[in-house]
N, C-alpha and C positions, 0 to 999 in steps of 0.2 A: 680808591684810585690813587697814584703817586702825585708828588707833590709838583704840581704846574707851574711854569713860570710865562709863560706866552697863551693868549687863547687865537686861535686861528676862528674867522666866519668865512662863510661865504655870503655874499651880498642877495641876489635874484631869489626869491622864494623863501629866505631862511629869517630874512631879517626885513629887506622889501618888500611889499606885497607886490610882486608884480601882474600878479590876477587883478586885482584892485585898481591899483594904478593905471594900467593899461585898458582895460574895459572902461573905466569914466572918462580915460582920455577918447576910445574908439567909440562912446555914444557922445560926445559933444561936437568932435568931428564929424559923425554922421549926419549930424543936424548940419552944420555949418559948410561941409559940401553938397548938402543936398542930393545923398545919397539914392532917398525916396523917389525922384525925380528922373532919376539916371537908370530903373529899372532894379533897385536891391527892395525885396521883400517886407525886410526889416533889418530895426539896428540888431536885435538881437539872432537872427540868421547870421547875417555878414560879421558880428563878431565872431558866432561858431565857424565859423569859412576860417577866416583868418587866422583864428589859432590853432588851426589844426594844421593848416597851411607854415605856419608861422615852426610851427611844433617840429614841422619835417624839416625843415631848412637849416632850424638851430640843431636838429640832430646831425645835418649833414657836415655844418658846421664843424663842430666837436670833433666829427669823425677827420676831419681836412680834406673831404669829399667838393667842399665846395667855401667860395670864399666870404671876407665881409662885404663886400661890391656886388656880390653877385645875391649874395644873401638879401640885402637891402632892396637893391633892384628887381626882385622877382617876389617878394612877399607880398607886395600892395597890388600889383599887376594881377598877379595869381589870385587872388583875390578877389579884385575885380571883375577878373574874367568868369571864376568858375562862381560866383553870386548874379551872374548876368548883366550886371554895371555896362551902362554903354559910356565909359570914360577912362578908359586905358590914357587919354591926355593928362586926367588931372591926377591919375594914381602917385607919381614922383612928386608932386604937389602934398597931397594928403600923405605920403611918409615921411614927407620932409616937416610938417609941421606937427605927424607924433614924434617925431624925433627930439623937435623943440617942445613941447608941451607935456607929453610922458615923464619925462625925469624928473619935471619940476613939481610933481604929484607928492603927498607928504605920506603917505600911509602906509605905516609897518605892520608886522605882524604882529597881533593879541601880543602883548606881557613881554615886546622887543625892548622897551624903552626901560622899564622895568629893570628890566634882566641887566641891560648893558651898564645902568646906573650902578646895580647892585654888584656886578663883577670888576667892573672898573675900580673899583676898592681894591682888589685884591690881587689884580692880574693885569698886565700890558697887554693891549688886543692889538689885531691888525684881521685887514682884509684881504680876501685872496679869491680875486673872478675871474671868470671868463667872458663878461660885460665889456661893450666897448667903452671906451677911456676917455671919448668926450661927453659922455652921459653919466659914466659912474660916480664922478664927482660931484656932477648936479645935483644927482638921487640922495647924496649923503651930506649936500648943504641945506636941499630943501626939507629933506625928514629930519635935522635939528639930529645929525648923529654922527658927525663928523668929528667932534672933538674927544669921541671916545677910543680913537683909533689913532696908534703911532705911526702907521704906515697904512700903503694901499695898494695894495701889487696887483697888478690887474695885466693880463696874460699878451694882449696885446702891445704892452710897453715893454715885457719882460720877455716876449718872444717866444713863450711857450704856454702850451694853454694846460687847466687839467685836465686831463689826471698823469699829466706829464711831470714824472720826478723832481724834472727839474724848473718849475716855476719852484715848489713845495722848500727844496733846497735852498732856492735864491731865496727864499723868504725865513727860511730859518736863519743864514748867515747875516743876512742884512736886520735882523733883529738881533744878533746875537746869543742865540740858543741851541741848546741840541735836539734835535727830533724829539726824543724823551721829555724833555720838559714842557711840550708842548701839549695841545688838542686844538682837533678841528671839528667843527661844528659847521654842517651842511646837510641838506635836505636833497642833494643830487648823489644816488652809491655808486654812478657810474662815474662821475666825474672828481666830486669831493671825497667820497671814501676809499674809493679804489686809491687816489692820489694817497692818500694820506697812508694810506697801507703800506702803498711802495716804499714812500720814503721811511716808513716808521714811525709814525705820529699815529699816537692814541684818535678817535676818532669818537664822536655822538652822532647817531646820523636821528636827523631830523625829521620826522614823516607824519604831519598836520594830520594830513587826509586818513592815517591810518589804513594807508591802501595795505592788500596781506602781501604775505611776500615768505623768501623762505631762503633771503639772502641770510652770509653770516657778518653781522657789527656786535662790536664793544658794546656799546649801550645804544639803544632806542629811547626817545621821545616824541612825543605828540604835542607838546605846550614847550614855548621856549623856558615859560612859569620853572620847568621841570630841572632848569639849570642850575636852579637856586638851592637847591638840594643836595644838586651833583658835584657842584664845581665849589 
């Protein structure tokens, strides 16, 4: 690979668990609104509701089908409603407190801490999400991972979300590099790769689960471990 000067991540899935993080937060919540009482099954039902529920909205998201207000507002509700919850009152109650509680979860992905220890030697990093912007900072003070990163461009602040050129741009100029010198590292090829393509940036895309697939990327990994290697 050529010789790098910036590493680009993305935050959600690549670096965060956010499977992790979120689930411990949605079974402690469900204990503490007393879900069970209100007519939900189980925690573990109503967490599958959720994120699937959760799943569609953030694609809708993405696409600019639908917005952060309206995303928020209708994930817990929806929710509720289709796990048979008789409490549509307290739903904006219970998203407002994983709001507050979610972020402040500490747990990355296997061999993130690792990795960013050992490339931080070598390379200036920065961040590039689609997360909103009064959690992403919380996620990267309370997972002890904020000091390895010069900047944090997060799509909301900067007005464009990915796989929109132009977050990808702002964040090469405001580091001071050229596309070429860089690489991005994400686990999303609709958002992070694709972006990275547009503008020109080498790209690893990231894929845990080893789902198949028969897209075309630069390089594949399954272990962040595998950076260690590459970069």
């Amino acid at each position: 690979m050529p010789a790098y000067r910036h590493i680009f991540f993305d935050l959600d899935h690549t670096l965060w668990d956010f499977h992790k993080n979120s689930e411990e937060t949605l079974h402690e919540l469900y204990h503490t609104f007393n879900l069970s009482a209100l007519g939900a099954k189980s925690a573990t039902a109503f967490i599958e509701t959720y994120k699937e529920i959760n799943h569609h909205l953030w694609d809708g998201y993405h696409k600019g089908t639908i917005t952060k207000e309206q995303l928020r507002h209708s994930r817990f509700r929806n929710a509720f409603k289709s796990s048979g919850i008789n409490g549509e009152h307290i739903a904006d109650d219970f998203g407002n407190e994983y709001l507050r509680v979610s972020p402040t979860k500490p747990h990355l992905l296997p061999n993130a801490m690792q990795v960013l220890d050992y490339l931080s030697s070598k390379y200036t990093m920065s961040i590039i999400t689609n997360g909103f912007a009064e959690v992403q900072f919380v996620k990267l003070k309370h997972a002890r991972i904020e000091h390895f990163f010069s900047h944090v461009f997060i799509s909301e602040i900067i007005g464009y979300q990915k796989p929109d050129v132009r977050i990808f741009e702002h964040a090469t100029n405001a580091v001071g590099v050229k596309p070429s010198q860089t690489m991005m590292v994400g686990d999303n090829f609709a958002t992070d790769i694709v972006g990275a393509i547009q503008a020109g940036i080498d790209h690893i895309y990231f894929n845990p689960e080893q789902t198949p697939h028969n897209l075309s990327v630069q390089k594949e990994i399954f272990d962040l471990h595998e950076l260690m290697t590459l970069l």
